[in-house]
BALOBA-1460 file (C-alpha; in Angstrom, 3 decimals):
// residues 148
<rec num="1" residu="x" x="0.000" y="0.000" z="0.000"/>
<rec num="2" residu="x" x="0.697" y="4.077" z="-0.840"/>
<rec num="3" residu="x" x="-0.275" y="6.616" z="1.429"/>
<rec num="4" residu="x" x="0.140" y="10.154" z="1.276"/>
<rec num="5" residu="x" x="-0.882" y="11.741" z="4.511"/>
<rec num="6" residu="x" x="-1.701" y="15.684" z="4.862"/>
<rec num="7" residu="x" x="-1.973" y="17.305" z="8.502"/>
<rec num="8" residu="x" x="-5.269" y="19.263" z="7.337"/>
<rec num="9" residu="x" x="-7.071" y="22.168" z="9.357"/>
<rec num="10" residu="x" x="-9.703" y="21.333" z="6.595"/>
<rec num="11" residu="x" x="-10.551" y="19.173" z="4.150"/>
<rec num="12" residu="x" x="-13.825" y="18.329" z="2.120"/>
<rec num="13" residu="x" x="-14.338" y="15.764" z="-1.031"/>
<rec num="14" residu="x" x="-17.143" y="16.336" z="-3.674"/>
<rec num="15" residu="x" x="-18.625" y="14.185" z="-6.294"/>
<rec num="16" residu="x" x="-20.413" y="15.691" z="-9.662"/>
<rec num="17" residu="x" x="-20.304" y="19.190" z="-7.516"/>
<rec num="18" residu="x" x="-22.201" y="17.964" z="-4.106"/>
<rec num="19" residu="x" x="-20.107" y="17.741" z="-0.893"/>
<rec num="20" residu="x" x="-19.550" y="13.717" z="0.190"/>
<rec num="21" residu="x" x="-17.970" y="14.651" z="3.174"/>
<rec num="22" residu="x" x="-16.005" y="16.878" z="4.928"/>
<rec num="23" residu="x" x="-13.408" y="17.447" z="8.075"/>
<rec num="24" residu="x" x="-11.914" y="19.614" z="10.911"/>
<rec num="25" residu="x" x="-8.454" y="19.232" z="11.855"/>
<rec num="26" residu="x" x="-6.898" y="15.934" z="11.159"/>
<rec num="27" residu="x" x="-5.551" y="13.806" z="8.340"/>
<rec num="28" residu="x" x="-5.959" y="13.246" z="4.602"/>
<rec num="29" residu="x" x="-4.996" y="9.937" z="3.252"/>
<rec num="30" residu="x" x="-4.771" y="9.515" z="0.031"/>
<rec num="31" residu="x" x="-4.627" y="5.721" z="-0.532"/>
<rec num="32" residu="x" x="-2.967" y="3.532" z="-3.245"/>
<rec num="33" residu="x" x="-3.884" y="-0.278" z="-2.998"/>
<rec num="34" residu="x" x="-1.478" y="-3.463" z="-4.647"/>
<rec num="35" residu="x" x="-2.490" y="-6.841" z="-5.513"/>
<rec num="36" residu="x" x="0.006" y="-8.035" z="-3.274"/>
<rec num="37" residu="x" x="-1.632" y="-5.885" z="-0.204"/>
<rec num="38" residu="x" x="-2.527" y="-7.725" z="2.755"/>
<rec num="39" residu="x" x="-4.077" y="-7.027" z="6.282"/>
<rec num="40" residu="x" x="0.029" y="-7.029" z="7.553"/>
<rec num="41" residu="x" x="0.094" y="-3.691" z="5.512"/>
<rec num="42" residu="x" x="-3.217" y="-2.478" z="7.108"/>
<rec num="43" residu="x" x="-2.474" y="-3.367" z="10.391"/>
<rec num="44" residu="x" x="1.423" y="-2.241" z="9.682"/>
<rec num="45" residu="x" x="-0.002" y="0.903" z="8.061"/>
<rec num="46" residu="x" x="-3.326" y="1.660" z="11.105"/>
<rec num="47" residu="x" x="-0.828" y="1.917" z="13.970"/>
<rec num="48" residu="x" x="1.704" y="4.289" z="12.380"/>
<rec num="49" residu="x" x="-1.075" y="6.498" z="11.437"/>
<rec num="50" residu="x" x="-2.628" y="6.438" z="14.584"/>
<rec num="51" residu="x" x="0.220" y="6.948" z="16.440"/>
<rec num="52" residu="x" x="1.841" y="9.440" z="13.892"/>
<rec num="53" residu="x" x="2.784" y="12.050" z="16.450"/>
<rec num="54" residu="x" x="2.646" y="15.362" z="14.396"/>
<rec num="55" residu="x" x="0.602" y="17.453" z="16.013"/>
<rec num="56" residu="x" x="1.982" y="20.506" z="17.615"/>
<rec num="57" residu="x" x="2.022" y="20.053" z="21.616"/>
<rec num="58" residu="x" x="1.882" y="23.635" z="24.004"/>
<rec num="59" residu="x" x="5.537" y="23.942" z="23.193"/>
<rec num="60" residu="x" x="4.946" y="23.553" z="19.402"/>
<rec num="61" residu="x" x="6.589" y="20.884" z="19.034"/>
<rec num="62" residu="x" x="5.103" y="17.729" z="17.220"/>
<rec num="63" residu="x" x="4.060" y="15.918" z="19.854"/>
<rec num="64" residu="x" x="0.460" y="14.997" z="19.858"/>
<rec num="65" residu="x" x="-1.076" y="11.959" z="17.600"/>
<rec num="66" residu="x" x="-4.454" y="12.284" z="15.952"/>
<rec num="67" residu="x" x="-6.572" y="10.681" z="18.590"/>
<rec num="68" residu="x" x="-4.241" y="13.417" z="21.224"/>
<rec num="69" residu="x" x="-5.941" y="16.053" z="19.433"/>
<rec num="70" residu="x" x="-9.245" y="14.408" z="18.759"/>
<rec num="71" residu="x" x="-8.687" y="14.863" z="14.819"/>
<rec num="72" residu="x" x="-10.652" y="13.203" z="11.784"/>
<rec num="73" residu="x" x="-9.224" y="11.658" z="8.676"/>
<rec num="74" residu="x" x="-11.013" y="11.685" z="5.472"/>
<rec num="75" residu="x" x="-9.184" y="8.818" z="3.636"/>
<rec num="76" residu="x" x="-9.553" y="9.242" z="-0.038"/>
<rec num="77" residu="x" x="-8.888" y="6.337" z="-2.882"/>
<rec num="78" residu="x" x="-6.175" y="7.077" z="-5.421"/>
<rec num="79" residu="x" x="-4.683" y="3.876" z="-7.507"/>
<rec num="80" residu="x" x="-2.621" y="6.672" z="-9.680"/>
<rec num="81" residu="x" x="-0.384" y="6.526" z="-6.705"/>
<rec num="82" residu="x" x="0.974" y="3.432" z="-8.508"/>
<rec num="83" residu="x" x="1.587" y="5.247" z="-11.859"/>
<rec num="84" residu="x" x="4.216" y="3.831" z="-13.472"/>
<rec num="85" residu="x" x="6.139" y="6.824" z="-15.487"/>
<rec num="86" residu="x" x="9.410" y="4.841" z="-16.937"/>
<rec num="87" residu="x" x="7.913" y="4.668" z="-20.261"/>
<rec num="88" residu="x" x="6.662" y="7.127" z="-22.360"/>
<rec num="89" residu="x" x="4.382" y="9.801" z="-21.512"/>
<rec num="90" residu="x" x="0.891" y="8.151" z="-20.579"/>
<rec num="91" residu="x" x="1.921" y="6.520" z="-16.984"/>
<rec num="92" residu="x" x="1.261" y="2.676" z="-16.564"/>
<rec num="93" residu="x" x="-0.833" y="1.347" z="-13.497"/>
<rec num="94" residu="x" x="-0.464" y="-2.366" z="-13.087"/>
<rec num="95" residu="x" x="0.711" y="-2.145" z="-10.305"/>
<rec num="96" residu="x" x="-2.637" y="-0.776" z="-8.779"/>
<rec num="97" residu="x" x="-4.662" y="-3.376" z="-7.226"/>
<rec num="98" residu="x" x="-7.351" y="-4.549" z="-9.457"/>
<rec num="99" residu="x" x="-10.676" y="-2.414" z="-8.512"/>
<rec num="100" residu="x" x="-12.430" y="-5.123" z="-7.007"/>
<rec num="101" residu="x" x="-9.860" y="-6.327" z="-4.513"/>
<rec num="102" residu="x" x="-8.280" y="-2.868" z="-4.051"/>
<rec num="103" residu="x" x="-11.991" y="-1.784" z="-3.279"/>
<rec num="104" residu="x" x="-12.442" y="-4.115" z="-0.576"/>
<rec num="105" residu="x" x="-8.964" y="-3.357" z="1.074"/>
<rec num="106" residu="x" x="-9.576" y="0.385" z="0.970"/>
<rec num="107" residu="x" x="-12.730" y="-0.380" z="3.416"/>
<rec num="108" residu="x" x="-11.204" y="-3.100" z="5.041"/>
<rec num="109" residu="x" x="-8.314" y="-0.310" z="5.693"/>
<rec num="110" residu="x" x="-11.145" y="2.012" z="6.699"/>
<rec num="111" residu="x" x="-12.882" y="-0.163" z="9.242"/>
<rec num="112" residu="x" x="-9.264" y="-0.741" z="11.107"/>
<rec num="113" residu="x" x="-8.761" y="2.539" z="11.302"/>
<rec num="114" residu="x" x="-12.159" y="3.194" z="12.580"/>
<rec num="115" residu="x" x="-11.762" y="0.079" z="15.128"/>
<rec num="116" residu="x" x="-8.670" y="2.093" z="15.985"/>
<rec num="117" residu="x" x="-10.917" y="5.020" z="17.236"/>
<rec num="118" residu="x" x="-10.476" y="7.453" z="14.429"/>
<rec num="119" residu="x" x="-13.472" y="8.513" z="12.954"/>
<rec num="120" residu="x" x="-12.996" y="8.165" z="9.361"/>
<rec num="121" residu="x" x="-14.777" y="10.178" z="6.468"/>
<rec num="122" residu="x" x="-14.489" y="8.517" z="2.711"/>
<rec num="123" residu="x" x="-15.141" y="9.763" z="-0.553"/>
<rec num="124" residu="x" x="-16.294" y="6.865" z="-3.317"/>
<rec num="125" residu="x" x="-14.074" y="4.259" z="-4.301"/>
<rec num="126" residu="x" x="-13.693" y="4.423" z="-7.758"/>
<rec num="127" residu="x" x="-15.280" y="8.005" z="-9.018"/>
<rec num="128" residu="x" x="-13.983" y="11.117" z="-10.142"/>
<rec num="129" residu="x" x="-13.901" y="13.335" z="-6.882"/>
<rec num="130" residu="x" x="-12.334" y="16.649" z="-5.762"/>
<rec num="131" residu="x" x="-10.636" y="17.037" z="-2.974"/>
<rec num="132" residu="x" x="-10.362" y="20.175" z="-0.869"/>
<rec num="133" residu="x" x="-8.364" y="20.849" z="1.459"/>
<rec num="134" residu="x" x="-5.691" y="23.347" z="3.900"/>
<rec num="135" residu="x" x="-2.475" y="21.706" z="4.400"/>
<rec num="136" residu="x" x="-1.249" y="22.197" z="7.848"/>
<rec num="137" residu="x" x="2.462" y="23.154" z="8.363"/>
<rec num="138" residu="x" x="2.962" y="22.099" z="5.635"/>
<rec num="139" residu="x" x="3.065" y="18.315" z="7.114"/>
<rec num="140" residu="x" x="3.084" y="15.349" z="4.171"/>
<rec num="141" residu="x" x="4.130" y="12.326" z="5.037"/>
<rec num="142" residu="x" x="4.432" y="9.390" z="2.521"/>
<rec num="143" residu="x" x="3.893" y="5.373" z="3.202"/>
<rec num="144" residu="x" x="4.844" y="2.560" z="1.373"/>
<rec num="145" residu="x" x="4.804" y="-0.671" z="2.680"/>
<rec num="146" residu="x" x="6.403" y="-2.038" z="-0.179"/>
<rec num="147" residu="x" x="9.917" y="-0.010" z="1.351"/>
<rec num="148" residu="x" x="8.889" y="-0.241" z="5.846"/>
C-alpha cells in the first residue's frame, strides 16, 4: 500500500459538484492499494497512522497523535499513486490493485482505522472526486509498505 498523509485544518471531497464529506483538523490519506496488499500492511499501516505524532504540543513541538488532538481523517482512494512513469508519456498502473480487490482493502483499511478510534470520512471508491483541502504546516508524510 501508498499513502500520502496531509496534517489538514480542513478538508472536504465532492462528487459531480455535491459535498460527500467533509473534516476539521486531522488527516488526509490519500490511498494507493497493490495486488500483493494484505491485512500485515493495514495493520502495519493503522498503527503508524494512529500513532503518527505530528501534532503541535503547548511547546509547538510535534508531539500529539491524531486521537491526542481528537482529529478526523477523510481517507480518499487514489490507484494513480501506482503510476508507473518509466515509459513514455501516458503513466502505466499495473501495479494498482485490481478495482475489485483494491476496493475491498480500501474499506477493510477504513474499518481498522475506525476500530482504531479514528473517525474516518471517505469519498467513493472508484469516481472522479475533488478534494479540498488546507495543508497544515505544511506536514506530508508518505507510506509505502512495499519499502517499511
Amino acid at each position: 500500500m501508498k499513502i500520502v498523509l496531509q496534517r489538514v485544518t480542513q478538508a472536504s471531497v465532492s462528487i459531480a459538484s455535491n459535498k460527500v464529506g467533509e473534516i476539521d483538523h486531522g488527516f488526509v490519506l490519500l490511498v494507493g492499494v497493490a495486488e500483493n496488499d494484505s491485512q500485515l500492511e493495514i495493520d502495519y499501516l493503522v498503527r503508524k497512522i494512529s500513532q503518527l505524532r505530528v501534532f503541535e504540543d503547548d511547546n509547538e513541538r510535534m508531539n500529539l497523535s491524531i486521537q491526542d488532538v481528537k482529529g478526523a481523517i477523510l481517507s480518499i482512494s487514489q490507484f494513480t499513486l501506482f503510476a508507473n512513469t518509466k515509459k513514455g508519456n501516458r503513466p502505466s498502473f499495473t501495479d494498482a490493485g485490481a478495482p475489485e480487490f483494491a476496493s475491498r482493502m480500501y474499506d477493510h483499511f477504513n474499518e481498522s482505522l475506525r476500530a482504531a478510534g479514528l473517525s474516518v470520512i471517505t469519498g467513493e471508491f472508484g469516481a472522479n472526486m475533488q478534494v479540498s483541502l488546507v495543508n497544515d504546516g505544511p506536514v506530508t508524510i508518505l507510506f509505502d509498505t512495499a519499502h517499511q
